[in-house]
N, C-alpha and C positions, 0 to 999 in steps of 0.2 A: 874448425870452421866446417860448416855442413854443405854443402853444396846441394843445389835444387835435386829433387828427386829422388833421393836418397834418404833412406829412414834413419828417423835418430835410434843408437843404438846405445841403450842404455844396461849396462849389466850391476848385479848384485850379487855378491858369493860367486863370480863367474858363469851367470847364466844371463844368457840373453833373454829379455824379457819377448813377450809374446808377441808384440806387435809387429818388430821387424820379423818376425819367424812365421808370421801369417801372410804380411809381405813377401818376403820369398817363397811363400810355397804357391800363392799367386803368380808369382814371375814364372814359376816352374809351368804351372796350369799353364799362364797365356803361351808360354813358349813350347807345349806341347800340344796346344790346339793350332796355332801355327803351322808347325811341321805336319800334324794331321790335314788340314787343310791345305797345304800348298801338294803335299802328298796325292792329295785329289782331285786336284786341278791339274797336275801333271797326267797323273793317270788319265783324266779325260781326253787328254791330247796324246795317249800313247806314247809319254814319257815317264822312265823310273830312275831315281837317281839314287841310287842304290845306298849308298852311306847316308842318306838325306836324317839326320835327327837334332836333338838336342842335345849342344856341345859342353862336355862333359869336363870337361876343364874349367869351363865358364864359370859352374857353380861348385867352385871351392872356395872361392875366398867367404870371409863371412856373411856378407851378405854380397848373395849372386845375382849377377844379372847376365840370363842365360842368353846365348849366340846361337844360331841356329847354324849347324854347320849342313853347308851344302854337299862337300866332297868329291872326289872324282868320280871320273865316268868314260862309258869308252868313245870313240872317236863316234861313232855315228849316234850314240847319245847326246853328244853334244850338236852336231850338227841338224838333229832332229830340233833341239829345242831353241836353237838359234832359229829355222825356220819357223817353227812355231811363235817365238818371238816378234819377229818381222811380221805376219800374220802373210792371210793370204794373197794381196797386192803384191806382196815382193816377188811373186811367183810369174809375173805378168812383164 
């Protein structure tokens, strides 16, 4: 049974045919513009979250669907972007 969203995976001689493999490599794209994107919206606000990429565990199975790992950070990273979070009202 296939479940929504999920490409049928159809193989011959053991190779997976083309369409899931263009889909994933899609998943990769959207999930690398992502992290470049969130990447720069942090930065605007004077936050880096150092391990911030595309989780690399994610896409191993055969067809991946990539996580964006955030990762850790040190204590006033975090408490910068918690403020940044809350925006500037919280400040008042």
């Amino acid at each position: 049974m296939r479940r929504s969203g999920y490409p049928a995976v159809t193989r011959r001689g053991g190779v997976v045919l083309m369409a899931a493999v263009v889909r994933s490599a899609d998943r990769l794209r959207t999930a690398e513009e992502a992290v470049a994107r969130l990447g720069d919206a942090l930065a605007a606000v004077s936050v880096k979250l150092p391990s911030l990429g595309v989780d690399v565990v994610s896409l191993a199975s055969e067809v991946p669907y990539p996580l964006i790992e955030l990762g850790r950070c040190n204590v006033d990273t975090a408490l910068r972007l918690a403020a940044v979070l809350r925006g500037p009202e919280a400040d008042e």
